[in-house]
PDB file of N, CA, C and O in Angstrom:
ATOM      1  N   UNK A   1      -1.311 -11.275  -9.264  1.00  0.00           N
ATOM      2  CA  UNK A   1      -2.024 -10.437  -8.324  1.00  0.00           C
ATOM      3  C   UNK A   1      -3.512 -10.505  -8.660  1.00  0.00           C
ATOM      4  O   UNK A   1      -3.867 -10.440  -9.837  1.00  0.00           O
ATOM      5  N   UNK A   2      -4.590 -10.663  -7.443  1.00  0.00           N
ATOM      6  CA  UNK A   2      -5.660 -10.872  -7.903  1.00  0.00           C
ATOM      7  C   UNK A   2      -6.182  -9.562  -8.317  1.00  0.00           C
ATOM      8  O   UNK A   2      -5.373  -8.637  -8.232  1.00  0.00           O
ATOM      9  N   UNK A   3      -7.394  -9.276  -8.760  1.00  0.00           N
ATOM     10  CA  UNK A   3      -8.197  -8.172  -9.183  1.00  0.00           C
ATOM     11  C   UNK A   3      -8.437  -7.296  -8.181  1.00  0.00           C
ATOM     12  O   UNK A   3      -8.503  -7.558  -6.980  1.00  0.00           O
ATOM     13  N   UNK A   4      -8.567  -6.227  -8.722  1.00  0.00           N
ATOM     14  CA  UNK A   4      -9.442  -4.897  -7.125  1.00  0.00           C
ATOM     15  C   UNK A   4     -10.571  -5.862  -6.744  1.00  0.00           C
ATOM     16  O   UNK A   4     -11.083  -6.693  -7.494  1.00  0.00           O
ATOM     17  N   UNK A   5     -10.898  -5.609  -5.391  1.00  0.00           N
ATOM     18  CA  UNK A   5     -11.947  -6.116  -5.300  1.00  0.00           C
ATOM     19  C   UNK A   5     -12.928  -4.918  -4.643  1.00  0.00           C
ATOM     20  O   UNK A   5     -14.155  -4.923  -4.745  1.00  0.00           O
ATOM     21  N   UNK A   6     -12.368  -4.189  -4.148  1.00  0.00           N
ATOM     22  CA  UNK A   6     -12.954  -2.865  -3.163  1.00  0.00           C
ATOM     23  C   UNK A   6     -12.760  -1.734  -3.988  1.00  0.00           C
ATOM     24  O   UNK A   6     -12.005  -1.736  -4.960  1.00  0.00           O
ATOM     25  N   UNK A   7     -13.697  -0.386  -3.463  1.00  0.00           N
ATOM     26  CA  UNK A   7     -13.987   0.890  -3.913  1.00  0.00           C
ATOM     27  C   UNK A   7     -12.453   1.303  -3.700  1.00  0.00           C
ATOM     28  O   UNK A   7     -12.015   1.877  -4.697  1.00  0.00           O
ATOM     29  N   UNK A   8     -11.632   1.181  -2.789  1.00  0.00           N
ATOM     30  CA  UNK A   8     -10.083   1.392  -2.336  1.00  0.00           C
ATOM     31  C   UNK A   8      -9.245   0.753  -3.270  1.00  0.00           C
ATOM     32  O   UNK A   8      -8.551   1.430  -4.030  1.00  0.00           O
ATOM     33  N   UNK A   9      -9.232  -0.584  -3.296  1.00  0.00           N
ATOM     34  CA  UNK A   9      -8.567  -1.322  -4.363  1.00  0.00           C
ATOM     35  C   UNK A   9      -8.745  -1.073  -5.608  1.00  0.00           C
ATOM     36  O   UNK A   9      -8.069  -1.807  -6.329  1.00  0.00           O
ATOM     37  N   UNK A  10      -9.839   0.197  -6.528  1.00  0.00           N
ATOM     38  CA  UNK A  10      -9.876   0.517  -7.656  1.00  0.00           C
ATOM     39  C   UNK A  10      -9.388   1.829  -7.175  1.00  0.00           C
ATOM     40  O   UNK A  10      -8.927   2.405  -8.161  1.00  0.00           O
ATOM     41  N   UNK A  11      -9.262   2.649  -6.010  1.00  0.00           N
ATOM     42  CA  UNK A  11      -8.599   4.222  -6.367  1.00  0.00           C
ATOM     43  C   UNK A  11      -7.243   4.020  -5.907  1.00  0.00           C
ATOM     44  O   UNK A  11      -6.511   5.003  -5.799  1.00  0.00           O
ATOM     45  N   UNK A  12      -6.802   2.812  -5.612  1.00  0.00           N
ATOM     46  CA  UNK A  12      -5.511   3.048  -5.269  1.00  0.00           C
ATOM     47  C   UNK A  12      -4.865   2.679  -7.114  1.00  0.00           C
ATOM     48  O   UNK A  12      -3.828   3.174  -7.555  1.00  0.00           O
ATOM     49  N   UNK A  13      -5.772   1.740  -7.903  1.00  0.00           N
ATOM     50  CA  UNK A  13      -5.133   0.921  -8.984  1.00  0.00           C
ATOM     51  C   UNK A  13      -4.878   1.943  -9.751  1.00  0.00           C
ATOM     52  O   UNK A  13      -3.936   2.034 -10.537  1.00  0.00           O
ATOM     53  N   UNK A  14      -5.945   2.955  -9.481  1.00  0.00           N
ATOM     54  CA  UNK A  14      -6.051   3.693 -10.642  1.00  0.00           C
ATOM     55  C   UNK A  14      -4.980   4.999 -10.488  1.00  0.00           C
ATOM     56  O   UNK A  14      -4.597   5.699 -11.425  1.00  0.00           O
ATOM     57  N   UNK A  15      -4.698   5.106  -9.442  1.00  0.00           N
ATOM     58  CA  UNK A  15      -3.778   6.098  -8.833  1.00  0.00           C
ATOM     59  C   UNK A  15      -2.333   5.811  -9.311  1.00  0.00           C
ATOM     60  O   UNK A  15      -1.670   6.653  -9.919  1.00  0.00           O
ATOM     61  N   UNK A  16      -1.855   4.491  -8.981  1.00  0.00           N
ATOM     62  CA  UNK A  16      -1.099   3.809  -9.482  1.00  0.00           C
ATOM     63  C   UNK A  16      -0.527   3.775 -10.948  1.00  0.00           C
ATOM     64  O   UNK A  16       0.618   4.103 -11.259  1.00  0.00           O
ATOM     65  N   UNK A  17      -1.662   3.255 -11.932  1.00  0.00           N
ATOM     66  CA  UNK A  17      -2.110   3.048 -12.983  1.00  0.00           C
ATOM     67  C   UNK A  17      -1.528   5.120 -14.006  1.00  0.00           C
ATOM     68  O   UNK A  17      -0.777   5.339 -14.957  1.00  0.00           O
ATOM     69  N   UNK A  18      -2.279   5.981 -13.218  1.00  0.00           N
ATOM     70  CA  UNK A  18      -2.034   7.536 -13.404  1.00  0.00           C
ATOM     71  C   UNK A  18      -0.452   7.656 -13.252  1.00  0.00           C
ATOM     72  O   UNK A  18       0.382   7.968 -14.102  1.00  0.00           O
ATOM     73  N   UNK A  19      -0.322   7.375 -12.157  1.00  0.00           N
ATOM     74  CA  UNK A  19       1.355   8.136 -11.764  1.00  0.00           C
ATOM     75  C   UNK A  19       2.401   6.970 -12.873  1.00  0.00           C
ATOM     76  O   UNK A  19       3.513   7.409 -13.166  1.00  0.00           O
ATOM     77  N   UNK A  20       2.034   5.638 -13.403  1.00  0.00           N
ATOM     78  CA  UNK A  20       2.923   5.300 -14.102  1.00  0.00           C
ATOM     79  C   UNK A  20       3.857   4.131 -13.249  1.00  0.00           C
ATOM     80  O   UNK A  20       4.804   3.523 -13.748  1.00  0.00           O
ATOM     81  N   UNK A  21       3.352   3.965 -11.822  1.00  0.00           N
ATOM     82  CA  UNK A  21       3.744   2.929 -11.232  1.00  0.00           C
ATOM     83  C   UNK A  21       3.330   1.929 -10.604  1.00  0.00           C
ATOM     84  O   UNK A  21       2.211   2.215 -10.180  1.00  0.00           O
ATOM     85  N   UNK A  22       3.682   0.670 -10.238  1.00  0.00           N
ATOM     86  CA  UNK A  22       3.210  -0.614 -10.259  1.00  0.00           C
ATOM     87  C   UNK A  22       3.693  -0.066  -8.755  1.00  0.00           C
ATOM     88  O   UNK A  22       4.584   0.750  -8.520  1.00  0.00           O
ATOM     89  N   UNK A  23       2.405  -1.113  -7.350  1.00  0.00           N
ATOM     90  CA  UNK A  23       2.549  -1.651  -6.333  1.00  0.00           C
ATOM     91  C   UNK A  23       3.212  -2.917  -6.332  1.00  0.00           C
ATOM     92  O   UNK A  23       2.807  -4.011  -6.725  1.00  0.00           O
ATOM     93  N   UNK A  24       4.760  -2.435  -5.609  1.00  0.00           N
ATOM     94  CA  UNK A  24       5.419  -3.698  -5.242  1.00  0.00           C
ATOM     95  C   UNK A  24       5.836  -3.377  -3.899  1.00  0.00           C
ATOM     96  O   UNK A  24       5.417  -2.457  -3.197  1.00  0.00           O
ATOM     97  N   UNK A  25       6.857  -4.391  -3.579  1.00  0.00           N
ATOM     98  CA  UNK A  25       7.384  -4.546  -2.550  1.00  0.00           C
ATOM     99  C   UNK A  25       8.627  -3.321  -2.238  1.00  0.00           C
ATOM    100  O   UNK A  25       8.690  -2.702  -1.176  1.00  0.00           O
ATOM    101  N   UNK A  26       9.209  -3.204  -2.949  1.00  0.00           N
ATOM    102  CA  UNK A  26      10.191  -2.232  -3.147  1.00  0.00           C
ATOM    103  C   UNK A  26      10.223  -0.236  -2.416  1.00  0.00           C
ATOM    104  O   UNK A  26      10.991   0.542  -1.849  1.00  0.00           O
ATOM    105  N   UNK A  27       8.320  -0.321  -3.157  1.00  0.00           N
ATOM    106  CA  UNK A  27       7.831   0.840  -2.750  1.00  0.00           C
ATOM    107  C   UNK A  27       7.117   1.231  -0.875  1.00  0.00           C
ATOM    108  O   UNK A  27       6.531   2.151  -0.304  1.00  0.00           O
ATOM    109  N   UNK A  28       7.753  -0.388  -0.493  1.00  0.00           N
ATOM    110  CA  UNK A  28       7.297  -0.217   1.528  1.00  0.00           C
ATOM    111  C   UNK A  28       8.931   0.059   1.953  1.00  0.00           C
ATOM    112  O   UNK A  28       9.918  -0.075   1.231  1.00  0.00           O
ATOM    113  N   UNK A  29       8.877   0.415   3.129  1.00  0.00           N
ATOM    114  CA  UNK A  29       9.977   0.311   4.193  1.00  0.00           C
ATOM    115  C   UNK A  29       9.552  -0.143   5.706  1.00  0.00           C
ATOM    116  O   UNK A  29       8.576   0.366   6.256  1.00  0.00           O
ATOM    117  N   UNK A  30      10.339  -1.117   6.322  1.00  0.00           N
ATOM    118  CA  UNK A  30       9.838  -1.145   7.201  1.00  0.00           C
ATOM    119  C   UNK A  30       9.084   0.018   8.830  1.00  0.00           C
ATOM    120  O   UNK A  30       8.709   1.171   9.045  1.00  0.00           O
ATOM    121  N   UNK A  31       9.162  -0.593   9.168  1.00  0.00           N
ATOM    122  CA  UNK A  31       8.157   0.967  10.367  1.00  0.00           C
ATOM    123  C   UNK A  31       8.105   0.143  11.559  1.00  0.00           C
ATOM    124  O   UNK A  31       7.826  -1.056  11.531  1.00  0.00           O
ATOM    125  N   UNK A  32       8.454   0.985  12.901  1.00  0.00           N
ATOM    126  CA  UNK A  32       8.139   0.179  13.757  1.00  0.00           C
ATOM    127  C   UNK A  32       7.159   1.026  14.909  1.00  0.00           C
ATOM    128  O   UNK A  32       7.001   0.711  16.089  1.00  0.00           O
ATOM    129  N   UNK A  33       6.682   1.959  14.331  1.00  0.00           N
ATOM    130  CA  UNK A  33       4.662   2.371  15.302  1.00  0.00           C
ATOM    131  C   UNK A  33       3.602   1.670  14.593  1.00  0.00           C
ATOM    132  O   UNK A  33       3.641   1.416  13.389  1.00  0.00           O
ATOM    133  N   UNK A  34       2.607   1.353  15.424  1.00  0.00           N
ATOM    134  CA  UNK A  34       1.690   0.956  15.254  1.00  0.00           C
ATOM    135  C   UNK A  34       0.413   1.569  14.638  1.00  0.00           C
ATOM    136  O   UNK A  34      -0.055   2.617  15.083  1.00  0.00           O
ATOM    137  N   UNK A  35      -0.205   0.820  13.487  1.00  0.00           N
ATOM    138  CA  UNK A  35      -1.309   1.137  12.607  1.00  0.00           C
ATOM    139  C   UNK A  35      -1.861  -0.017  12.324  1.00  0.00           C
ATOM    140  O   UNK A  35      -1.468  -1.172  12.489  1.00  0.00           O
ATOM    141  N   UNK A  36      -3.079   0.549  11.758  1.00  0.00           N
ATOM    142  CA  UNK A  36      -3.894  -0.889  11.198  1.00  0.00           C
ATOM    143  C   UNK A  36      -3.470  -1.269   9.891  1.00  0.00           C
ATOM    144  O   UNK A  36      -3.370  -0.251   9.207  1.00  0.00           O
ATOM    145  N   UNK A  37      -3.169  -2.333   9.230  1.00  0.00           N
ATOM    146  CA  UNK A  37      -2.986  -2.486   8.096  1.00  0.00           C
ATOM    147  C   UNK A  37      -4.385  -2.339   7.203  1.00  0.00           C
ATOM    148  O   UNK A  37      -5.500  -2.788   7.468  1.00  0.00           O
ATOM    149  N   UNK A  38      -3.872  -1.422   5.853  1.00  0.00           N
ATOM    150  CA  UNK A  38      -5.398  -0.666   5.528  1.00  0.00           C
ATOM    151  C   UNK A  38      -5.379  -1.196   4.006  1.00  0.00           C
ATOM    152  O   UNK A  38      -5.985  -0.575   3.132  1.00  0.00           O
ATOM    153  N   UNK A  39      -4.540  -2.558   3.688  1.00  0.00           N
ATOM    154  CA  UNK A  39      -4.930  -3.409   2.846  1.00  0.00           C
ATOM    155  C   UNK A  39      -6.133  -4.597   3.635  1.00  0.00           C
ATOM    156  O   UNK A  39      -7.310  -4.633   3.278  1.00  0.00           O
ATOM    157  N   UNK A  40      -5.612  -5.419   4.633  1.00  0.00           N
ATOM    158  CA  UNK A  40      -6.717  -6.501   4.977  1.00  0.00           C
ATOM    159  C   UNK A  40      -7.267  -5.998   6.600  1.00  0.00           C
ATOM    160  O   UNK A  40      -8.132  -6.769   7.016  1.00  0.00           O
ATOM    161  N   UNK A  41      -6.940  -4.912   7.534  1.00  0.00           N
ATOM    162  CA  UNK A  41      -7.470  -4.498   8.895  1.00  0.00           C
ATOM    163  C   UNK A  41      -6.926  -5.085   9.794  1.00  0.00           C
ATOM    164  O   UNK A  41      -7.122  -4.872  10.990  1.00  0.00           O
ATOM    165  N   UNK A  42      -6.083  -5.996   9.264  1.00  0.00           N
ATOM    166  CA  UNK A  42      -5.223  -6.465  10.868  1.00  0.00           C
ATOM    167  C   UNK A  42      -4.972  -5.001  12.124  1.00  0.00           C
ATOM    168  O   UNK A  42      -5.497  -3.892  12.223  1.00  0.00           O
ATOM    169  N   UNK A  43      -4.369  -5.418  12.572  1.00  0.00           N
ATOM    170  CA  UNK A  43      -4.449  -4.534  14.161  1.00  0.00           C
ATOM    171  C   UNK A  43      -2.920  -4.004  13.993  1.00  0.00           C
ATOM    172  O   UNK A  43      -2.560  -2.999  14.606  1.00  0.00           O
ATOM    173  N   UNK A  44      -2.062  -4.695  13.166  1.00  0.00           N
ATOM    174  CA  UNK A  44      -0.614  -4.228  13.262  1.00  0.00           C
ATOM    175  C   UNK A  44       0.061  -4.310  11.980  1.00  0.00           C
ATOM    176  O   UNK A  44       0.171  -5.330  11.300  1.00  0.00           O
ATOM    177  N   UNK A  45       0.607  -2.888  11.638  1.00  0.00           N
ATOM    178  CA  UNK A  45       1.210  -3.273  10.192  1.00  0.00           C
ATOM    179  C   UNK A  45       2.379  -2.860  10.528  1.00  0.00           C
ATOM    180  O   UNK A  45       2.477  -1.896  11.286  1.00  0.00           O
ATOM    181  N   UNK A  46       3.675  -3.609   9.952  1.00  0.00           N
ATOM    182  CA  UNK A  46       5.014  -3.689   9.722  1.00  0.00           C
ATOM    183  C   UNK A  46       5.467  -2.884   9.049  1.00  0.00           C
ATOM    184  O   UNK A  46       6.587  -2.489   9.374  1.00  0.00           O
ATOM    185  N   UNK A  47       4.863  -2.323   7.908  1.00  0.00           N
ATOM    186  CA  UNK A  47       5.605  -1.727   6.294  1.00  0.00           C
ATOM    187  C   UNK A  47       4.934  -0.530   6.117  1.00  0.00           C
ATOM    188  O   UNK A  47       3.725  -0.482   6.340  1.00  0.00           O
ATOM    189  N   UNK A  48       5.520   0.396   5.765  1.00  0.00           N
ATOM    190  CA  UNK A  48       4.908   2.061   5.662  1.00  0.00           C
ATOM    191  C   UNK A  48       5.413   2.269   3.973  1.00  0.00           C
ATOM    192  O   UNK A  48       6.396   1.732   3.462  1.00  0.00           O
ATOM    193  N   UNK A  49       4.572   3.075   3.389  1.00  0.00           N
ATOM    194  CA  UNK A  49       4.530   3.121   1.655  1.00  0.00           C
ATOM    195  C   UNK A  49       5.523   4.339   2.568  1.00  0.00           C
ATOM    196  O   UNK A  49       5.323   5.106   3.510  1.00  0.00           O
ATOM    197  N   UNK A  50       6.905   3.915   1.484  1.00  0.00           N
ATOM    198  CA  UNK A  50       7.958   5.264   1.134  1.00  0.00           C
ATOM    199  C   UNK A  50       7.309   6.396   1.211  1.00  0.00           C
ATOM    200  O   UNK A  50       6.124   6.371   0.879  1.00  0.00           O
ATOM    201  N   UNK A  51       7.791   7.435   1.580  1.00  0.00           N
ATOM    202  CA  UNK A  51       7.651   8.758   1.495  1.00  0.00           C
ATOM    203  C   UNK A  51       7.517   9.438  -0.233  1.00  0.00           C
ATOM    204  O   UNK A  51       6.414   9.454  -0.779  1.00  0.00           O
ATOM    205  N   UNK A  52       8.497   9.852  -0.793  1.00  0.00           N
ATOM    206  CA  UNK A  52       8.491  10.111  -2.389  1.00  0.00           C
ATOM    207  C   UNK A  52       6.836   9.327  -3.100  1.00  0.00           C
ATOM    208  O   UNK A  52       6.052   9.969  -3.799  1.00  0.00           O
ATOM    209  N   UNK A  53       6.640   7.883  -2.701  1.00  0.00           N
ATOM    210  CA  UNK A  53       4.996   7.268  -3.077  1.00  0.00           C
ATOM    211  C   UNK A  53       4.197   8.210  -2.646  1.00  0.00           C
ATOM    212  O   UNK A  53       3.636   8.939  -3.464  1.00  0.00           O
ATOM    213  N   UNK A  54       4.001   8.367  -1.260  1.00  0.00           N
ATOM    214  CA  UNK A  54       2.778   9.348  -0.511  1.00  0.00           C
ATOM    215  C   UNK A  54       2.743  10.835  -1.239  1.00  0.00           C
ATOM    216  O   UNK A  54       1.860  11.298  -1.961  1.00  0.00           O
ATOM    217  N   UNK A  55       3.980  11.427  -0.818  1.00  0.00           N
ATOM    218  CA  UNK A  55       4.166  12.575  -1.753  1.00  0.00           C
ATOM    219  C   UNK A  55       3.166  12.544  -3.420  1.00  0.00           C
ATOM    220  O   UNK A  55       2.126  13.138  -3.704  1.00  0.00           O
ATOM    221  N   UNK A  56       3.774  11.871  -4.011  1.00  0.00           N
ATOM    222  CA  UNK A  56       3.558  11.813  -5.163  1.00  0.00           C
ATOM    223  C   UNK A  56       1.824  10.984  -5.524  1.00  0.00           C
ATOM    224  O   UNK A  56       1.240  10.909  -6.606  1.00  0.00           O
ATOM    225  N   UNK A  57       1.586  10.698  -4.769  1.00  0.00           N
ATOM    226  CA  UNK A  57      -0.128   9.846  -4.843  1.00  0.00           C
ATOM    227  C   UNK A  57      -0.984  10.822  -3.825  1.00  0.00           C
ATOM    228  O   UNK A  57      -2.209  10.818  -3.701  1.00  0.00           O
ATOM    229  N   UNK A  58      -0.182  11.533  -3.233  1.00  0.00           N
ATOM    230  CA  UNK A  58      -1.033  11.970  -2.103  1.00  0.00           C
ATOM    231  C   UNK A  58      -1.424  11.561  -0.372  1.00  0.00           C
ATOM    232  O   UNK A  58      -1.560  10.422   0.074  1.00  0.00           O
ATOM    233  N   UNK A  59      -1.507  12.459   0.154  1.00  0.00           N
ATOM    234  CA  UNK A  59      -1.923  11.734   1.640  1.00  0.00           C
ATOM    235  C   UNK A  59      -2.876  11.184   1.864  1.00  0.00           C
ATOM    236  O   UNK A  59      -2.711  10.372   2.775  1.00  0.00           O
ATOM    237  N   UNK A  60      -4.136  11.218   1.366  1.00  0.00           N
ATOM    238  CA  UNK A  60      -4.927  10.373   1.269  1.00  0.00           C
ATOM    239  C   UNK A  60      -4.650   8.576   0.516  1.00  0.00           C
ATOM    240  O   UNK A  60      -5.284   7.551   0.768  1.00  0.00           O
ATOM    241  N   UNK A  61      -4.011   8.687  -0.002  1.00  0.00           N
ATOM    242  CA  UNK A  61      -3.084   7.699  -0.511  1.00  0.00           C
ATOM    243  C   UNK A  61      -3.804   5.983   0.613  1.00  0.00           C
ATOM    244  O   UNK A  61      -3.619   5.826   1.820  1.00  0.00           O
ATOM    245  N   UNK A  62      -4.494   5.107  -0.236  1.00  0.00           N
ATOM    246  CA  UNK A  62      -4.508   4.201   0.450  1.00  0.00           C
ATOM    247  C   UNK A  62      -3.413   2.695   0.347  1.00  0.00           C
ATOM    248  O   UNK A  62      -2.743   2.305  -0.609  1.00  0.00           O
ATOM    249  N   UNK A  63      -3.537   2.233   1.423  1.00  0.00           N
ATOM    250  CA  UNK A  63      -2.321   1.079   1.794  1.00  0.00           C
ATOM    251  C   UNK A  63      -0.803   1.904   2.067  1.00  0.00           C
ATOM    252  O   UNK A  63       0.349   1.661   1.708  1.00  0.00           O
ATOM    253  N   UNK A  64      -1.289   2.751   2.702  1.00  0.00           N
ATOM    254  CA  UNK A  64      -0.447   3.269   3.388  1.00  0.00           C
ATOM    255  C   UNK A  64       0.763   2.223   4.656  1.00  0.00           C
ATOM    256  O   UNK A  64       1.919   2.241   5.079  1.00  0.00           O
ATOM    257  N   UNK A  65      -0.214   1.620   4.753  1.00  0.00           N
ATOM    258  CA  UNK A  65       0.872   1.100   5.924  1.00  0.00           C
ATOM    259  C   UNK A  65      -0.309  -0.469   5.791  1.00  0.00           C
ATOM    260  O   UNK A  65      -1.529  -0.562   5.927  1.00  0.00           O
ATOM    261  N   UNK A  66       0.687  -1.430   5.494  1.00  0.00           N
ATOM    262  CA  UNK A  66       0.463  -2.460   5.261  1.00  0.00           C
ATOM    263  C   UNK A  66       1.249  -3.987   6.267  1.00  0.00           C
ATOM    264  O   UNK A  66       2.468  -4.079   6.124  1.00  0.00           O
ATOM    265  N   UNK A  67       0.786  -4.731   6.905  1.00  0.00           N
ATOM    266  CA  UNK A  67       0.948  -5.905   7.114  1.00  0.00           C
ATOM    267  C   UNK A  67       2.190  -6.976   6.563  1.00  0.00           C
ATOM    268  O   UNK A  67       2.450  -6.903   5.362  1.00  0.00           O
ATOM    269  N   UNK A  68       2.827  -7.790   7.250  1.00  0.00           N
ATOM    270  CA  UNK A  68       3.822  -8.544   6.614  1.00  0.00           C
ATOM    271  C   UNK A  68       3.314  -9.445   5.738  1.00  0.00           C
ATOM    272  O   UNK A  68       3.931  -9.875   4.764  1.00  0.00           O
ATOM    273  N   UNK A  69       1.846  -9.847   6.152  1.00  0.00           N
ATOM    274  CA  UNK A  69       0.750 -10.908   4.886  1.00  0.00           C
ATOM    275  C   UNK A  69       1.206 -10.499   3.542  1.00  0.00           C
ATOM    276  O   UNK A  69       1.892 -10.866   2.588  1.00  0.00           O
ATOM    277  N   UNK A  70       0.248  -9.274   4.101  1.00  0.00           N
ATOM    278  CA  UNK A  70      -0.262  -8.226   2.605  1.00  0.00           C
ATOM    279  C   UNK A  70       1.384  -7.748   1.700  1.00  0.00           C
ATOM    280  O   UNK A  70       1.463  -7.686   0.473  1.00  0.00           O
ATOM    281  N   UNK A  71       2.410  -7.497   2.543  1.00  0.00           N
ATOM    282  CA  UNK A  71       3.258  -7.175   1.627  1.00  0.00           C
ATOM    283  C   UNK A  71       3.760  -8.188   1.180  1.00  0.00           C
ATOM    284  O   UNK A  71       4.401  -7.788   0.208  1.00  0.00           O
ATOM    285  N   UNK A  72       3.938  -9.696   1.292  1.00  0.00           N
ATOM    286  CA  UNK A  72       4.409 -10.884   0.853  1.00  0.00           C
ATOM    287  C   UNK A  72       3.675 -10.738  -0.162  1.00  0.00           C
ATOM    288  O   UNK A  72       4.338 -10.523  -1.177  1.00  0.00           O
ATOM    289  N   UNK A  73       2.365 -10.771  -0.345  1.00  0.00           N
ATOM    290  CA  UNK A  73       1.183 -10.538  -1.549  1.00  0.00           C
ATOM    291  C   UNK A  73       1.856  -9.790  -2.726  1.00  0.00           C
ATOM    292  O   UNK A  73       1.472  -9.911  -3.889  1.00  0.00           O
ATOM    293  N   UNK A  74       2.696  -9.154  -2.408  1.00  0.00           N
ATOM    294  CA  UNK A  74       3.104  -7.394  -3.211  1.00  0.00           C
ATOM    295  C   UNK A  74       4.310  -8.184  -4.274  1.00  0.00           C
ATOM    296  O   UNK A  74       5.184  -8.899  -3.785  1.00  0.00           O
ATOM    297  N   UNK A  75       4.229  -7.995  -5.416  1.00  0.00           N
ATOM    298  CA  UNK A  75       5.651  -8.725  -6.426  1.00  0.00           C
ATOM    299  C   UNK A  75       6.922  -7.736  -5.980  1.00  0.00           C
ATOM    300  O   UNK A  75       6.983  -6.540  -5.695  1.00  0.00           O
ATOM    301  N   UNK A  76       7.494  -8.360  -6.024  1.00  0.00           N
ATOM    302  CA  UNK A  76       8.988  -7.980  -5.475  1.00  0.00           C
ATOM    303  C   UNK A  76       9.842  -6.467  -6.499  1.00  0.00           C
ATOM    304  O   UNK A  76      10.969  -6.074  -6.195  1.00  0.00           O
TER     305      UNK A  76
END
């Protein structure tokens, strides 16, 4: 996985990093309404972060709803 590269990509790491869990694949489910994917801005994301994740990181919580790209990106 490459490095944070964004102000988002260090509060999500670090959020992550706090609660004791790794971003994978495991932690999406699929979704079928429409959002922007708020890892890369596509126009349509596929995958919604589990409920129990949001809960527990918060609603502000970013990569909330992510892209089929971006979650291929995600280790399994």
């Amino acid at each position: 996985m490459e490095e944070p590269k964004s102000i988002e990509d260090l509060i999500f790491a670090d959020a992550i990093s706090a609660s004791g869990l790794k971003r994978t694949q495991s932690m999406y489910e699929p979704h079928k309404y429409p959002h922007h994917c708020s890892m890369c801005g596509e126009m349509h994301s596929e995958y919604k972060l589990k409920l129990p994740y949001v809960e527990n990181l918060g609603s502000e919580t970013p990569y909330i709803f992510i892209c089929e790209d971006c979650f291929n990106e995600l280790e399994v």
